[in-house]
KEKE-3310 file (N, C-alpha, C; in steps of 0.2 Angstrom, whole numbers, plus 5000, padded with zeros to 4 digits):
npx = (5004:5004:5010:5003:5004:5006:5006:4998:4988:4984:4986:4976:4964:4963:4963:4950:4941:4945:4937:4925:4920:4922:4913:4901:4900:4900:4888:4880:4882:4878:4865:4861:4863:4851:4842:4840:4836:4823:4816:4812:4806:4793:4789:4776:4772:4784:4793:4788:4792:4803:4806:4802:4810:4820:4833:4832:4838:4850:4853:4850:4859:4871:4868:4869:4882:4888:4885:4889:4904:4904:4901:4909:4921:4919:4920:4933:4939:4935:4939:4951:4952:4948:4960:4970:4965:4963:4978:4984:4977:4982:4997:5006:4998:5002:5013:5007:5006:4992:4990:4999:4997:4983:4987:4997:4985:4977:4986:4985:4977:4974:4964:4953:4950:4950:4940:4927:4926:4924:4913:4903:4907:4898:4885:4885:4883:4873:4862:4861:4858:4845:4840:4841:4832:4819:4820:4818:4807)
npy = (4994:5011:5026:5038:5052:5071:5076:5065:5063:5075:5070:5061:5070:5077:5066:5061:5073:5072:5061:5064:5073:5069:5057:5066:5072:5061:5056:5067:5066:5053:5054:5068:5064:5051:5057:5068:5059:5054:5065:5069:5058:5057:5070:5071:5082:5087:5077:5071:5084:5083:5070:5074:5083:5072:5070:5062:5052:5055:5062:5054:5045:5053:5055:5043:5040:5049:5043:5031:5033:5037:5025:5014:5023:5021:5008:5005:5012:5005:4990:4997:5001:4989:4980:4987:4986:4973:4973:4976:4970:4958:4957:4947:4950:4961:4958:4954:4951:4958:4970:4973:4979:4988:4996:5004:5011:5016:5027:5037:5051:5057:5049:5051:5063:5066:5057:5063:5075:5070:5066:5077:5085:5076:5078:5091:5092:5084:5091:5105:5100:5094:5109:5117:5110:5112:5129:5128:5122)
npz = (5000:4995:5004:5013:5005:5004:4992:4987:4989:4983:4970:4970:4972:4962:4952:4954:4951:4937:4935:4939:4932:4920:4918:4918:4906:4898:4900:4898:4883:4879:4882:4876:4862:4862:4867:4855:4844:4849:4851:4839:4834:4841:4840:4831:4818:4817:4815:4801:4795:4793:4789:4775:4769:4768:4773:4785:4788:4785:4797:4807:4806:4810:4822:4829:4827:4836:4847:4845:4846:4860:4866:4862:4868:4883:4884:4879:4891:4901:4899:4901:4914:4920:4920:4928:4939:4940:4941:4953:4961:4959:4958:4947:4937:4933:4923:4910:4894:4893:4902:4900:4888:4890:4901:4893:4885:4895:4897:4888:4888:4877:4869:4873:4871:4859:4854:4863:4858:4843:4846:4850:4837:4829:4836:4835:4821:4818:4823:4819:4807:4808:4813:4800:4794:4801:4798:4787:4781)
capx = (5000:5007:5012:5000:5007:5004:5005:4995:4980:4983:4984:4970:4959:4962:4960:4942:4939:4942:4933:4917:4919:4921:4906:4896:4901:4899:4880:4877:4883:4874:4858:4859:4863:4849:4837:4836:4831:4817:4814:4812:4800:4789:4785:4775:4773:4793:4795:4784:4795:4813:4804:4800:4815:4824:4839:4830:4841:4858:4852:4849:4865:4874:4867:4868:4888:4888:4883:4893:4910:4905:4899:4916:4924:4917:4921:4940:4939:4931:4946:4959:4952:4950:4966:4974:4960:4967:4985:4982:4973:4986:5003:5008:4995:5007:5019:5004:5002:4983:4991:5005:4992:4977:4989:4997:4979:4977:4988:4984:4970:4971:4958:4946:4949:4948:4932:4923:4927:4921:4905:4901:4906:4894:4880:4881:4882:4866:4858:4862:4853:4839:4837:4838:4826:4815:4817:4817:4801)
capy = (5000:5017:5029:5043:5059:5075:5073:5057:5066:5081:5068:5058:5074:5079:5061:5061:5078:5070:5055:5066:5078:5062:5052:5069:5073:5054:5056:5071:5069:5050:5059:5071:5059:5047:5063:5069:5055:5052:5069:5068:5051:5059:5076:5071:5087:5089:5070:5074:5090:5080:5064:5076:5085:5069:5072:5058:5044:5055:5066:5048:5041:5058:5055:5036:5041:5051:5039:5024:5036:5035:5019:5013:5024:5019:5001:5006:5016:4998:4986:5001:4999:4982:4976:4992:4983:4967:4972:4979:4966:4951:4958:4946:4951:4964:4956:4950:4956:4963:4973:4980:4986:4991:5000:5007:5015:5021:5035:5040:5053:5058:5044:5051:5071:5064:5053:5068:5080:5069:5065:5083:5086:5074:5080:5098:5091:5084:5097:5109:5100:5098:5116:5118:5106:5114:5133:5128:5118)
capz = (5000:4995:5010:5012:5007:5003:4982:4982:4991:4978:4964:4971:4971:4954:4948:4956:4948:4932:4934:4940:4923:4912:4919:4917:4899:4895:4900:4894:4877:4877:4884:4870:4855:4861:4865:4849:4836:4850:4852:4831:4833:4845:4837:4821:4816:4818:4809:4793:4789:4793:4781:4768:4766:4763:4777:4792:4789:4788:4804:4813:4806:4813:4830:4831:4827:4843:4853:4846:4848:4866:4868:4861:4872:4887:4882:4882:4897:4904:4900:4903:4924:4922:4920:4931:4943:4942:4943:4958:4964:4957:4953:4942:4930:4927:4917:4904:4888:4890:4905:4896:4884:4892:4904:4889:4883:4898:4899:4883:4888:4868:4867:4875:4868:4850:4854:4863:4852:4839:4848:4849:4830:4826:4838:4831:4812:4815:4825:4813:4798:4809:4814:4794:4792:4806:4796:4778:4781)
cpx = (5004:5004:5006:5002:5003:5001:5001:4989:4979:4980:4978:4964:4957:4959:4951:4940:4935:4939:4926:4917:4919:4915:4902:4896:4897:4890:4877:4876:4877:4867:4856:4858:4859:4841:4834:4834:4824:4813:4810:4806:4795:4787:4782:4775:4780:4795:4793:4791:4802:4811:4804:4806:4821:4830:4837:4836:4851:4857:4851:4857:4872:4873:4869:4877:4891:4889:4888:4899:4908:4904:4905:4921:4925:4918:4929:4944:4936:4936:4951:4958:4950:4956:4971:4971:4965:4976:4988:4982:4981:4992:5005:5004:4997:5012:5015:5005:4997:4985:4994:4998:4988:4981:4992:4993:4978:4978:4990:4976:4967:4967:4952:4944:4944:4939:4926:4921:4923:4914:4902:4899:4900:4884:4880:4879:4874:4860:4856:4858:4846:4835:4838:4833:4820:4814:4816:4810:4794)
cpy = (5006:5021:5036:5048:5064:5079:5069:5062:5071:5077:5064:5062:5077:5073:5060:5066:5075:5067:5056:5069:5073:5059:5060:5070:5066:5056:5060:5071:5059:5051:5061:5065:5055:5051:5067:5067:5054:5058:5071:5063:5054:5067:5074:5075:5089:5083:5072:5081:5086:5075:5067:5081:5079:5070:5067:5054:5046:5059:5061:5044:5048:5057:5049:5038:5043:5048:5033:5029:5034:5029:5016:5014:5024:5011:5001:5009:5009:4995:4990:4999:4994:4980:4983:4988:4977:4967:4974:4975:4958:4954:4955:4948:4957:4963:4953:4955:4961:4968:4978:4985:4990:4996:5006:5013:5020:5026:5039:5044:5058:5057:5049:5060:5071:5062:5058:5072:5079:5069:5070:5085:5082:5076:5087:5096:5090:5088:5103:5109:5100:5104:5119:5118:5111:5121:5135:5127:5124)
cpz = (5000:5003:5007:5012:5003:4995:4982:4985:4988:4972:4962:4971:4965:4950:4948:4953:4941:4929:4935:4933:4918:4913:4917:4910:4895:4894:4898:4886:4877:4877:4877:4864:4853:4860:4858:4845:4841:4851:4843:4830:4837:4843:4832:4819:4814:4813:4802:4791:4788:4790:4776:4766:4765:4767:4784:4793:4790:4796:4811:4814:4813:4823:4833:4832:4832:4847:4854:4848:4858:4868:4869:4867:4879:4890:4884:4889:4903:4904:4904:4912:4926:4924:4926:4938:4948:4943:4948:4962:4965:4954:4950:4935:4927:4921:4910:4899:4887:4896:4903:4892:4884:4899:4900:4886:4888:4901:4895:4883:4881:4866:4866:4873:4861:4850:4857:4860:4844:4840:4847:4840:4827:4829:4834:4823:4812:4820:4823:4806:4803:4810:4807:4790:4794:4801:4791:4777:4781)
residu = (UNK:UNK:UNK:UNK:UNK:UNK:UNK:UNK:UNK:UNK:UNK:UNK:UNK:UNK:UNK:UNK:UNK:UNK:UNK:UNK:UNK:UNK:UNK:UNK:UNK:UNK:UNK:UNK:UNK:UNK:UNK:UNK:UNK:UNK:UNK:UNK:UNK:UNK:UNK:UNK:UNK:UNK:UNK:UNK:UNK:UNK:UNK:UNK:UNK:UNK:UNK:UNK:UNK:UNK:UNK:UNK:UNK:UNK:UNK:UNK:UNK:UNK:UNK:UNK:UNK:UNK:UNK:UNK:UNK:UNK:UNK:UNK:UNK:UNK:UNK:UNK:UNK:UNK:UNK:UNK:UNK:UNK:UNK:UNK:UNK:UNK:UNK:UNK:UNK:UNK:UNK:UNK:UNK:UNK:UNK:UNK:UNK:UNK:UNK:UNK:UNK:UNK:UNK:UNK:UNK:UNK:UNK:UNK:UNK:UNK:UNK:UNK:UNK:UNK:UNK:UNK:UNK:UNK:UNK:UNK:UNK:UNK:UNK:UNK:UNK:UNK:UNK:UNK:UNK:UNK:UNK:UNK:UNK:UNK:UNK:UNK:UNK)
# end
């Protein structure tokens, strides 16, 4: 067990920071991306104009794309603290291959900039053609 000092309870506070601002992100943005194709299926009036402009199927693909980046990356964010979990837990399971790796991924918090950023990129694309759709109509 690491020695309680006065860095680790710094480093410990920031990590918990960003493990609250990531779980909220995550669920905002999966919120959103599943909120509006249902928000689209539940307005009929709002469906008919987004069917008849001929733009439903890429405005749904754009949302679903959203969702899958996160899903994805909630998946990699799943193994990467499994195996951190288990080497914890078992130190030999340090020396395996899926540790090296998923330890590897880890502390590449690029992942998760990329895959947010794209999330977002794909929620404004199709929020964008909707509120075109929504003033065209």
């Amino acid at each position: 067990m690491r020695e309680r000092t006065r860095q680790n309870v710094e480093v410990d506070g920031h990590w918990s920071n960003y493990f609250e601002y990531s779980k909220t992100l995550r669920a905002w943005l999966v919120a959103y991306g599943v909120g509006g194709p249902v928000l689209l299926a539940t307005n009929q009036a709002f469906s008919n104009k987004v069917i008849l402009s001929g733009r439903a199927t890429e405005i749904i693909q754009w949302f679903l794309l959203g969702v899958a980046l996160q899903v994805f990356l909630a998946f990699v964010n799943k193994y990467c603290a499994y195996h951190q979990y288990l080497g914890a837990e078992e130190p030999e399971h340090k020396k395996t291959w899926g540790f090296g790796f998923w330890n590897w991924v880890n502390y590449y918090w690029q992942i998760d900039l990329v895959l947010d950023l794209a999330s977002v990129i794909a929620f404004a694309k199709a929020t964008i053609i909707v509120l075109s759709v929504y003033v065209s109509a």
